[in-house]
C-alpha positions in Angstrom: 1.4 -15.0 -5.9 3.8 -11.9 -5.8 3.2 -8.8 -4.4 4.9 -5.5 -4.9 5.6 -3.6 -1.5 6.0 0.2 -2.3 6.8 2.8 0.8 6.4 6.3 -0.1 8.6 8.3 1.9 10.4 11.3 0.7 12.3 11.3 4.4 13.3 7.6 4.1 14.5 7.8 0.6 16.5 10.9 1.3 18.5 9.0 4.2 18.6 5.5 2.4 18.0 6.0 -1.3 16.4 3.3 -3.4 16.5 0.7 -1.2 15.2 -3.2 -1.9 14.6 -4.5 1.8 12.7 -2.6 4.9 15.7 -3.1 6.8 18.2 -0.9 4.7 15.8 1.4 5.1 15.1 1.1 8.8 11.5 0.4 7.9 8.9 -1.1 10.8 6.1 -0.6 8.0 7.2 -2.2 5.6 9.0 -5.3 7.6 5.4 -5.6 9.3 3.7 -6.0 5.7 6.4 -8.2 4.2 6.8 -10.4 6.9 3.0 -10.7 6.8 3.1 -11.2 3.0 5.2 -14.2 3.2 3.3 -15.5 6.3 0.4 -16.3 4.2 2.4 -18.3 1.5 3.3 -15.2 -1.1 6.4 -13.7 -3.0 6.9 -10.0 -2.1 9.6 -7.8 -3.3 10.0 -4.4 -1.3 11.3 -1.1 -3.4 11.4 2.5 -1.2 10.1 5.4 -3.2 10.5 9.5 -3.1 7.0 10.9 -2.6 5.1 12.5 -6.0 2.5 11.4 -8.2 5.8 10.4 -10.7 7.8 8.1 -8.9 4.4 6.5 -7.4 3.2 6.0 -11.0 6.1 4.9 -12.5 6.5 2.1 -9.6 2.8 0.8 -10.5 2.6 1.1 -13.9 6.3 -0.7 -14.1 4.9 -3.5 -11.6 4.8 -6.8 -13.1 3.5 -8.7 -9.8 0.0 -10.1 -8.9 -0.5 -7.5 -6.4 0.3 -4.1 -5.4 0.6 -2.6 -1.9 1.5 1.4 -1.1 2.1 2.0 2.0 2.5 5.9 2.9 1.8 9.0 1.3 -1.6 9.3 2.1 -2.1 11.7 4.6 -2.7 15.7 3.9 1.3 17.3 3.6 1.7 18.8 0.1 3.9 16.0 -0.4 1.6 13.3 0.3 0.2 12.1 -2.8 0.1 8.3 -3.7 -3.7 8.6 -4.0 -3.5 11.2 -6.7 -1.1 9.0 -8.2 -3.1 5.7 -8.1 -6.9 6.9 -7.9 -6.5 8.2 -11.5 -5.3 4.8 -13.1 -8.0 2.4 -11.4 -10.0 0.2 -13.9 -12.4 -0.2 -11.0 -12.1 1.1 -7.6 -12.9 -1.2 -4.2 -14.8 1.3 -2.0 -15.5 -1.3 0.7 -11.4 -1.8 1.7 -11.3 2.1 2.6 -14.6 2.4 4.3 -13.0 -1.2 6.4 -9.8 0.7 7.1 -11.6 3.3 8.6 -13.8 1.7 10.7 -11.2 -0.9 12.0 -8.7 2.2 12.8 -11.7 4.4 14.6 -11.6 1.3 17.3 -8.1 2.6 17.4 -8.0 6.4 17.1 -11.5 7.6 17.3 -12.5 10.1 15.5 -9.0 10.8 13.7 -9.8 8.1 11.6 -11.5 10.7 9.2 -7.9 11.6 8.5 -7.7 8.1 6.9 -6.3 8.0 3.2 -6.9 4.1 2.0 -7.7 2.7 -1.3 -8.4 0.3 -3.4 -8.8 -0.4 -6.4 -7.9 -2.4 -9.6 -5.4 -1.4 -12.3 -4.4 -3.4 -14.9 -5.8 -6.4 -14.0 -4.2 -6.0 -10.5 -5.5 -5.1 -7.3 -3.3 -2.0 -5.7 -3.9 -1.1 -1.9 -3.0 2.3 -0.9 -2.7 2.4 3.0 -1.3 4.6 5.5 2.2 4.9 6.9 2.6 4.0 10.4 3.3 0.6 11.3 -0.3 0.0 12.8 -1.9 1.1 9.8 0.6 -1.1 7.5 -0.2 -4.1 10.5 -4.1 -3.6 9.7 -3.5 -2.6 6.1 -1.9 -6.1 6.0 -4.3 -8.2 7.7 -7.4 -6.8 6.0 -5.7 -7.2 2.4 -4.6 -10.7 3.1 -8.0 -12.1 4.6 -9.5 -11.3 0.9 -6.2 -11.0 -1.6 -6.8 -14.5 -3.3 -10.7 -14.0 -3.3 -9.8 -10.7 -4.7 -7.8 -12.1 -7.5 -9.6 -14.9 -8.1 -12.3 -12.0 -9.5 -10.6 -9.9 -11.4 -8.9 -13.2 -13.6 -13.0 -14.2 -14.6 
């Protein structure tokens, strides 16, 4: 299976431009979910993106892979808008890989986890994960995606 790894970063991709590996862009993130990709026996490919509903989009929408994951641009800056991006284009959406994501982060953070952006959902055929930036929430992101990705896809090919 390949999965598209997406990080939304207007700060990164101001310093490093459109970058095709988390270590051009000096990325902990998004090394944490590739190297966890590839741990479990999948194909990623990595691709830093500007923030805006546009680029975000675009990325998806231009995505070929079996999978999709977005990590950053979730959280509550004017400029942090990959759910307004993605939310609009699910087919179907997977409520129960948010309400996970928070739960599993309040053992973490307590009661910030209300600030938690993920989602889920399918789009084209594809399931796309939006999660948050920091490299615990792509380490969690990661695990919780890859415990149920194959059962996931199995699904949505019936």
């Amino acid at each position: 299976m390949i999965i598209d790894v997406f990080i939304a970063s207007t700060s990164r991709f101001k310093k490093f431009g459109n970058t095709t590996s988390p270590e051009g862009a000096e990325d902990l993130s998004g090394k944490l979910i590739l190297e966890n990709v590839v741990a479990k026996g999948h194909k990623c490919r990595y691709q830093l993106l500007t923030d805006g509903i546009e680029p975000i989009r675009k990325a998806v929408q231009n995505s070929v892979a079996d999978g999709i994951i977005i990590c950053g641009g979730t959280g509550l800056t004017k400029l942090d808008l990959t759910l307004e991006a993605v939310e609009p284009l699910f087919e179907k959406k997977l409520p129960g890989f948010g309400e996970l994501f928070r739960l599993r982060s309040f053992d973490e953070i307590g009661t910030r986890a209300i600030l938690t952006r993920a989602s889920a959902g399918v789009i084209e055929g594809r399931p796309v994960f939006c999660i948050p930036g920091s490299p615990n929430a792509a380490k969690l992101g990661a695990e919780i995606i890859l415990a149920e990705l194959d059962h996931i896809v199995e699904h949505i090919r019936e």
